[in-house]
RODO-2510 file (C-alpha; in nm, 4 decimals, decimal comma):
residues 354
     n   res          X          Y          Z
     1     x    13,2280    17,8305    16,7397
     2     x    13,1388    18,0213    16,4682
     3     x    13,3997    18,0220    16,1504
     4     x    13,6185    18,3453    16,0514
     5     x    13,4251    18,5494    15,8174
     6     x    13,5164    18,5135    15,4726
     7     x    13,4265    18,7267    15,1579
     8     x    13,4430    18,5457    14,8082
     9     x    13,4537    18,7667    14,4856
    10     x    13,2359    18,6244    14,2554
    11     x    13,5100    18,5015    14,0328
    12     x    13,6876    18,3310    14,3245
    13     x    13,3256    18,1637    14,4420
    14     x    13,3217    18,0431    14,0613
    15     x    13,6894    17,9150    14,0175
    16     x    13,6415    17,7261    14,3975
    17     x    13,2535    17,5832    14,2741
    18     x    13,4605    17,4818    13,9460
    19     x    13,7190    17,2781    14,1115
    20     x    13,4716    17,0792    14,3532
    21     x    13,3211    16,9904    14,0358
    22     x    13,6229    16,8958    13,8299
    23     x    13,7303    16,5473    13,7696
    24     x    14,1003    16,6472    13,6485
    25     x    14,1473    16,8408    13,9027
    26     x    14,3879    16,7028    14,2223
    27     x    14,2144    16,6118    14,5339
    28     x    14,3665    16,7631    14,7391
    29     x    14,2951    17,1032    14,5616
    30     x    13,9215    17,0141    14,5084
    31     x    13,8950    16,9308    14,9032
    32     x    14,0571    17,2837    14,9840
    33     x    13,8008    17,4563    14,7819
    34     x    13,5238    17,3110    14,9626
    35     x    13,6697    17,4309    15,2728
    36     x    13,7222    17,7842    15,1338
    37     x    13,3638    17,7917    15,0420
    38     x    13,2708    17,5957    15,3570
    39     x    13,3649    17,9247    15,5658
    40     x    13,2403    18,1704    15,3438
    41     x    12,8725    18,0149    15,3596
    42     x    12,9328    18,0871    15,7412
    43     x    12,9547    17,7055    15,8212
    44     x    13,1764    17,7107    16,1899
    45     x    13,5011    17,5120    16,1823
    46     x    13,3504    17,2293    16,3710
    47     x    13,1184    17,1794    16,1406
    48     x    13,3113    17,2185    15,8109
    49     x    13,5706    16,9385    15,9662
    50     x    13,2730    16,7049    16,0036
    51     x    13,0675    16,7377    15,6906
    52     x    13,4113    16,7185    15,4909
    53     x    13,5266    16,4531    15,7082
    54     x    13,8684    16,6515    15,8038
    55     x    14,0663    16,7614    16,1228
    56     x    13,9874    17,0948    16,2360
    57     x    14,3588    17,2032    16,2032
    58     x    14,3065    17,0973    15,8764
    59     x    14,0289    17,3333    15,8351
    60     x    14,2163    17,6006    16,0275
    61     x    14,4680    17,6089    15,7748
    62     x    14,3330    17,6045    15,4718
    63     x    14,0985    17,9072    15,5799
    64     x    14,3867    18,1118    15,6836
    65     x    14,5747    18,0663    15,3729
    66     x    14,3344    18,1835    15,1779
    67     x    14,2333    18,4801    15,3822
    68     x    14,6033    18,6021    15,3712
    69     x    14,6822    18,4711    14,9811
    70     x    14,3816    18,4330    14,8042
    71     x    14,3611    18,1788    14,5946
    72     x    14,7474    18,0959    14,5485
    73     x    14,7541    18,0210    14,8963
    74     x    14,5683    17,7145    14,7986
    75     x    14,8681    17,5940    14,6340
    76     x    15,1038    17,3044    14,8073
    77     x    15,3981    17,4128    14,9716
    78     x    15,7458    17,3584    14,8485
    79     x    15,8466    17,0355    15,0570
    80     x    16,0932    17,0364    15,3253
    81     x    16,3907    16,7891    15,3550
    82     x    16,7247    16,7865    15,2308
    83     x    16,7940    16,9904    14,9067
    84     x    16,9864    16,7890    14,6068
    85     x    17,3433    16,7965    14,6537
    86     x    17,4628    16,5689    14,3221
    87     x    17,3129    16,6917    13,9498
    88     x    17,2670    16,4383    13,6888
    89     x    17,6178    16,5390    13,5239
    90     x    17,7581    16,3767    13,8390
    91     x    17,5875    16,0698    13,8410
    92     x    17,6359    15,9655    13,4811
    93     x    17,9874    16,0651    13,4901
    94     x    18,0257    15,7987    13,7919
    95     x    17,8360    15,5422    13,5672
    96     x    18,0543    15,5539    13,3209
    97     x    18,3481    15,4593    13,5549
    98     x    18,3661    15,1149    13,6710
    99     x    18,3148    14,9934    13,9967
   100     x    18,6397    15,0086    14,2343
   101     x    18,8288    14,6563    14,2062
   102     x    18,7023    14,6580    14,6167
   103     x    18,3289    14,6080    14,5380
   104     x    18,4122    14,2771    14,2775
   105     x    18,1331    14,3804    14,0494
   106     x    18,1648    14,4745    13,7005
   107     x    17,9054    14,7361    13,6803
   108     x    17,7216    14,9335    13,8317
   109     x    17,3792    14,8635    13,9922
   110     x    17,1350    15,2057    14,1077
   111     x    17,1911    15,0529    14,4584
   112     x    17,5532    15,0400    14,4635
   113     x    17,5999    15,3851    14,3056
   114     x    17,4191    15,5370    14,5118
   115     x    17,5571    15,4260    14,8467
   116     x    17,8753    15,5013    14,6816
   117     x    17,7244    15,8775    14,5723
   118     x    17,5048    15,8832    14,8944
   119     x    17,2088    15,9813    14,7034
   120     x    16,8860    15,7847    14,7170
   121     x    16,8265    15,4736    14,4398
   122     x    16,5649    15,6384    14,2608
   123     x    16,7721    15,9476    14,2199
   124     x    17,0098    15,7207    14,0650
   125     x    16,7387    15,5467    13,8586
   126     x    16,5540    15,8286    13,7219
   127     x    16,8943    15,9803    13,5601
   128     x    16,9575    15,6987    13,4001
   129     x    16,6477    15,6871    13,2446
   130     x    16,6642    16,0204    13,1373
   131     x    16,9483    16,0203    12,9447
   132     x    16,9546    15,6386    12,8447
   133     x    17,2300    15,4536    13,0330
   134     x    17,1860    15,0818    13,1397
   135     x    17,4876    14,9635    13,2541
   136     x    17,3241    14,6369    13,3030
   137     x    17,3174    14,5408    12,9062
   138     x    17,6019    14,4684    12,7373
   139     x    17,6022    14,3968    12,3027
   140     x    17,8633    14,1796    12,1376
   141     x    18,0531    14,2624    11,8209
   142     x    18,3153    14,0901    11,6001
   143     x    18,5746    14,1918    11,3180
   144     x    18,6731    13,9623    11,0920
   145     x    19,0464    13,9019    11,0948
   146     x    19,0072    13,7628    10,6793
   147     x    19,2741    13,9370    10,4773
   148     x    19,0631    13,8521    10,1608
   149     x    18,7500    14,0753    10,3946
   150     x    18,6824    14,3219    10,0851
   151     x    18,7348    14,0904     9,8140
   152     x    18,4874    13,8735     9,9500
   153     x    18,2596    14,1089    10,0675
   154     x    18,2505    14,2760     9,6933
   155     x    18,2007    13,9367     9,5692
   156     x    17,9430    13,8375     9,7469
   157     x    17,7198    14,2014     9,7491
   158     x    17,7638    14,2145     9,3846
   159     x    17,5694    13,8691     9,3395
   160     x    17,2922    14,0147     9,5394
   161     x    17,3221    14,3232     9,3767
   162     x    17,3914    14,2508     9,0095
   163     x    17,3446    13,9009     8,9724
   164     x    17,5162    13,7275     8,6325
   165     x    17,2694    13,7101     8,3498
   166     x    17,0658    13,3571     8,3296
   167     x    17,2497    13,2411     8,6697
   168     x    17,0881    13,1353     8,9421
   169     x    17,2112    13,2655     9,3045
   170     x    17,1918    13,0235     9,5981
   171     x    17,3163    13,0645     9,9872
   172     x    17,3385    12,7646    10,1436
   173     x    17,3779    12,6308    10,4818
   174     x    17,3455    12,3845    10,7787
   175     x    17,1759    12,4280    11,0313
   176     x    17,2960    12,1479    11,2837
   177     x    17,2156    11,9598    11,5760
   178     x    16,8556    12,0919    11,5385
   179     x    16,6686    11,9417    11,8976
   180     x    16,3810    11,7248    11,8662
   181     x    16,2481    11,8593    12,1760
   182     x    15,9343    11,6842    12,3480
   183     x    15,7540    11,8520    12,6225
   184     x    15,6738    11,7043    12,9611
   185     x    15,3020    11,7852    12,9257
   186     x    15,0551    11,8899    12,7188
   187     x    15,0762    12,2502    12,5552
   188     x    14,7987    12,4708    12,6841
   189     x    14,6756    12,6465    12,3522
   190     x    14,6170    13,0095    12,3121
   191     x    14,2744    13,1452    12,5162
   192     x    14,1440    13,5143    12,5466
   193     x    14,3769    13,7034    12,7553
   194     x    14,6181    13,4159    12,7667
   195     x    14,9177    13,3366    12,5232
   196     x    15,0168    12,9777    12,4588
   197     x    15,1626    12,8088    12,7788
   198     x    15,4454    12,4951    12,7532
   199     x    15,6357    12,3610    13,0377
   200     x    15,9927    12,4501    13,0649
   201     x    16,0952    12,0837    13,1419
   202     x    16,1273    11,7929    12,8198
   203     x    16,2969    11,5013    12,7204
   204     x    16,5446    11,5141    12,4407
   205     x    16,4605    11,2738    12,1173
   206     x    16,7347    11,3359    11,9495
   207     x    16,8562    11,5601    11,6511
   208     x    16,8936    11,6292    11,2520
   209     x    17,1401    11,8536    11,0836
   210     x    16,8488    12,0849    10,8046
   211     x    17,0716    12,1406    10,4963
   212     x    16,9032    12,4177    10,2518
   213     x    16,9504    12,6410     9,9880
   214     x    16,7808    12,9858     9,9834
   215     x    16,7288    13,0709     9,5551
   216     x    16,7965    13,4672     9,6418
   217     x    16,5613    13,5681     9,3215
   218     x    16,2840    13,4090     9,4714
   219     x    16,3101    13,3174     9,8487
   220     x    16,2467    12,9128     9,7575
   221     x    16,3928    12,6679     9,9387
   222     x    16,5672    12,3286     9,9131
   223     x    16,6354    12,1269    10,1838
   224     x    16,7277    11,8047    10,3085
   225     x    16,8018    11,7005    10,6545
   226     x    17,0690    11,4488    10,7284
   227     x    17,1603    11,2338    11,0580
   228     x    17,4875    11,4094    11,0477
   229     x    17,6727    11,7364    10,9089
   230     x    18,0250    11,6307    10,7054
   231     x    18,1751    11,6186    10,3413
   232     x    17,9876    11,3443    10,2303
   233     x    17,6360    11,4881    10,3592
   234     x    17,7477    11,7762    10,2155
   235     x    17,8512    11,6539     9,8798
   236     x    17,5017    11,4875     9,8823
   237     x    17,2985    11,8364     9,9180
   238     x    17,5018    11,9759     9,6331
   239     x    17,3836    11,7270     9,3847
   240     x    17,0721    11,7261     9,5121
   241     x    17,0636    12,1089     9,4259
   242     x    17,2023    12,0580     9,1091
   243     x    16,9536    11,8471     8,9902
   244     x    16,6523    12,0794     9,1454
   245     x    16,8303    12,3104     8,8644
   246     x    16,9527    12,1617     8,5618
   247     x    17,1593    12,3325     8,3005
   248     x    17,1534    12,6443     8,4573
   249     x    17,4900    12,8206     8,5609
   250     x    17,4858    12,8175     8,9827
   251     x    17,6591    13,0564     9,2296
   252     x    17,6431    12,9182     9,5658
   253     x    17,7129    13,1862     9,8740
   254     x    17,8666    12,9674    10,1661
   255     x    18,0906    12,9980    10,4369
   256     x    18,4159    12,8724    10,5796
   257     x    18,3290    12,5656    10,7410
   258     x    18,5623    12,3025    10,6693
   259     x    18,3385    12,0736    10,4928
   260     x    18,2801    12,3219    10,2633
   261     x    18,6258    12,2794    10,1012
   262     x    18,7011    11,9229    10,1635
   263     x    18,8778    11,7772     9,8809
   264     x    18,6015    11,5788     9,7749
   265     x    18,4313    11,9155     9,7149
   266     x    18,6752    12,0539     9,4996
   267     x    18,6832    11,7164     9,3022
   268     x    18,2787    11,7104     9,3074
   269     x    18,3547    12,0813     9,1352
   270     x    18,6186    12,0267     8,8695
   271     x    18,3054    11,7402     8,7316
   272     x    18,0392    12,0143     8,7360
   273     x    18,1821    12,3447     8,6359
   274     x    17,8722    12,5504     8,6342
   275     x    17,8683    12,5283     9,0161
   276     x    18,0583    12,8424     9,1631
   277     x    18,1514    12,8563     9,4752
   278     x    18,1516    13,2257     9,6843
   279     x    18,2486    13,2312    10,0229
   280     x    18,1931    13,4767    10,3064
   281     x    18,4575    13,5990    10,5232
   282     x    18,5979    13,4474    10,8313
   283     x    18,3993    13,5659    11,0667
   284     x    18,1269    13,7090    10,7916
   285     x    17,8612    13,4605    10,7887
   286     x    17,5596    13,7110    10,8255
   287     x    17,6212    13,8079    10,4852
   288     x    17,4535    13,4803    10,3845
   289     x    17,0864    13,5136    10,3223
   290     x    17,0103    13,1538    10,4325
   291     x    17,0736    13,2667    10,7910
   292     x    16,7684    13,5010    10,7873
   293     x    16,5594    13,1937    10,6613
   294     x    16,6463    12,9886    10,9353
   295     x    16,5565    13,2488    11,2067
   296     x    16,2206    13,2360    11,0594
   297     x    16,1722    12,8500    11,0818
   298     x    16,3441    12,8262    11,4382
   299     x    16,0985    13,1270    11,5399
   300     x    15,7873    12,9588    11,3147
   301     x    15,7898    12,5975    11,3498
   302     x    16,0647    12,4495    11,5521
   303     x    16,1329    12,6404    11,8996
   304     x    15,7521    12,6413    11,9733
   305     x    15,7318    12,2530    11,8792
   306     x    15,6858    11,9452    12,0605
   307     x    15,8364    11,5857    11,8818
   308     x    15,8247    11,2681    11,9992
   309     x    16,0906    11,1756    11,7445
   310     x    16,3347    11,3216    11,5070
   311     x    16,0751    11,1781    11,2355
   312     x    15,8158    11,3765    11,3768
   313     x    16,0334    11,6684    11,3900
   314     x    16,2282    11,6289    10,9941
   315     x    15,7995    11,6355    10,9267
   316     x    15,7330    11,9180    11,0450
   317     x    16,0488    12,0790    10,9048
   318     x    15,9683    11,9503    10,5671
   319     x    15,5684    12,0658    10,6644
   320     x    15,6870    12,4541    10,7291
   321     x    15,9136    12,4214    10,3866
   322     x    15,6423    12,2920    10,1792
   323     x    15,4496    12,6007    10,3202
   324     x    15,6680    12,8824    10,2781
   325     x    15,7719    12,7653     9,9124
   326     x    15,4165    12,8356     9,8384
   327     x    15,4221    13,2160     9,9609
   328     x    15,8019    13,2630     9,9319
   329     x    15,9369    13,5795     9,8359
   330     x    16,2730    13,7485     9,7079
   331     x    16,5533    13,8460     9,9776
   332     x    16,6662    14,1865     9,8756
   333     x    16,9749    14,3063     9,9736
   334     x    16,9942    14,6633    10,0164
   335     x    17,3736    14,7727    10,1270
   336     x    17,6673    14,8262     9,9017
   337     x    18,0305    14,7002     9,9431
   338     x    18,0937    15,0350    10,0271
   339     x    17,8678    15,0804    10,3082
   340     x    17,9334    14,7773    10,4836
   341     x    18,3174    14,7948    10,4510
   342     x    18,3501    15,0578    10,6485
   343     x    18,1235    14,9205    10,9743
   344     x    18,2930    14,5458    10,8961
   345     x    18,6354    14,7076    10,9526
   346     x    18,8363    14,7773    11,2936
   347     x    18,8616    15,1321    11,3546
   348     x    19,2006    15,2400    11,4710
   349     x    19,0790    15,3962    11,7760
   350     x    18,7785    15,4605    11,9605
   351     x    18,4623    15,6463    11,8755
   352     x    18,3055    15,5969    12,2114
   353     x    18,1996    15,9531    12,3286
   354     x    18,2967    15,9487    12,6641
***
């Protein structure tokens, strides 16, 4: 049977031609053209549906439209179904509420919510992306209860900040019962278009307690790593930095663990008065610089690791140390008393903004 007659304005034939040609444009809108200009060629339905490999209806359609509309009636159609009944206001503001004591969960999941909204999940799912809520994470904050919090806080910034003249400042710390951690097999090493592969299973070997002292001027480091972590290890690492810096007046940044101000300590002191010691506050202990330097050995040398022994492991401890004393560099502090105190203080009430 022979096809509807159809007239094509040159502009239309060139705008159809275009899209059959197109790569960015969508199929399904390249596939109508060709039917368009199937039919106006004078090609019968029959044989438009089988050179374009379509139904006839399909072909029926798509002729019609455009003999009534043009080319807008090439467009798609505006979906049928069920038209949205909850706005994103609605489901955020149910987020933000927690889950009826009946359900015994403590958030929400896009599941949950929306049997409980009776939307679909990924109506759920694509308002919380858009405006940024995961109810799934949850972040961890502490205020120190110190009443000394400013003093010490002062103290400590203004050794970073304005260190005494011809003094040396030193944060020092343990880090303790550091694994010697030996995998079950061999570590795969890193290939093209694979990382580094380790087992999850190993055998513990044992453990050492890494003393050190970060020199804040300069980033070096001394160490020394002990079988265990009291006041007499302690003692031990403060005369061994002592010596690594004769005659020269020392502040040392620690905090409150109890070793720290044993009375051997204190006597240790009175005998060598050019030591200083500054604690942090309760509570306070990321103002001491050592703790960035031993997230960079745990990330560097000693989670990715694999020791036999606690020998092998104090090695490649004092390996790493050895290293980055060679290409150390100064730990500047950058924030003021004053714009800490303020964040390192508990508000009197909320300023969530919901």
């Amino acid at each position: 049977m022979a096809s509807t007659l159809l007239s094509l304005s040159d502009d239309d034939r060139t705008t159809l031609t275009t899209w059959t040609r197109s790569s960015s444009v969508p199929a399904g809108r390249a596939e109508r053209a060709s039917i368009v200009l199937a039919c106006a060629d004078g090609v019968g339905t029959s044989e438009a549906a089988r050179r374009l490999g379509l139904t006839r209806p399909t072909v029926i359609k798509w002729r019609d439209r455009f003999m009534a509309h043009g080319i807008t009636g090439l467009d798609d159609e505006s979906r049928s179904g069920r038209p949205k009944t909850i706005d994103d206001a609605a489901i955020i503001a149910a987020t933000l509420d927690p889950p009826p004591d009946r359900l015994g969960v403590t958030h929400w999941s896009t599941r949950l919510l929306a049997r409980q909204l009776g939307v679909g999940d990924a109506t759920v799912a694509r308002a919380w992306r858009r405006y940024h809520v995961q109810p799934w994470r949850r972040e961890t904050f502490k205020f120190s209860t110190d009443p000394e919090l400013e003093a010490k806080i002062r103290d400590v910034v203004g050794l970073y900040l304005d260190p005494p003249a011809k003094a040396i400042v030193l944060c020092v710390d343990e880090k303790s019962q550091v694994q010697a951690l030996d995998r079950t097999a061999p570590i795969l090493p890193l290939r093209p278009g694979l990382p580094e592969r380790a087992t999850h299973d190993y055998k513990r070997n044992g453990t050492t307690n890494l003393f050190a002292a970060l020199e804040v001027a300069t980033g070096r480091i001394t160490d020394r790593c002990y079988d265990r972590h009291g006041k007499a290890e302690f003692v031990d690492f403060l005369k061994r930095v002592a010596r690594a810096y004769p005659r020269r007046e020392l502040h040392v940044v620690l905090d409150n663990y109890h070793t720290h101000k044993h009375p051997d300590v204190e006597a240790w002191l009175e005998k060598h008065p050019r030591v200083t010691l500054h604690f942090t506050p309760t509570s306070g202990s990321w103002l001491n610089l050592v703790e960035v330097f031993f997230g960079i050995i745990t990330r560097q040398a000693i989670r990715r690791g694999s020791y036999a022994s606690v020998p092998q492991l104090v090695a490649a401890i004092r390996t790493f140390i050895d290293g980055w004393n060679e290409r150390c560099h100064p730990f500047a502090w950058s924030k003021t008393a004053d714009e800490i105190l303020p964040r390192a203080t508990r508000q009197r009430s909320s300023d969530a903004g919901h």
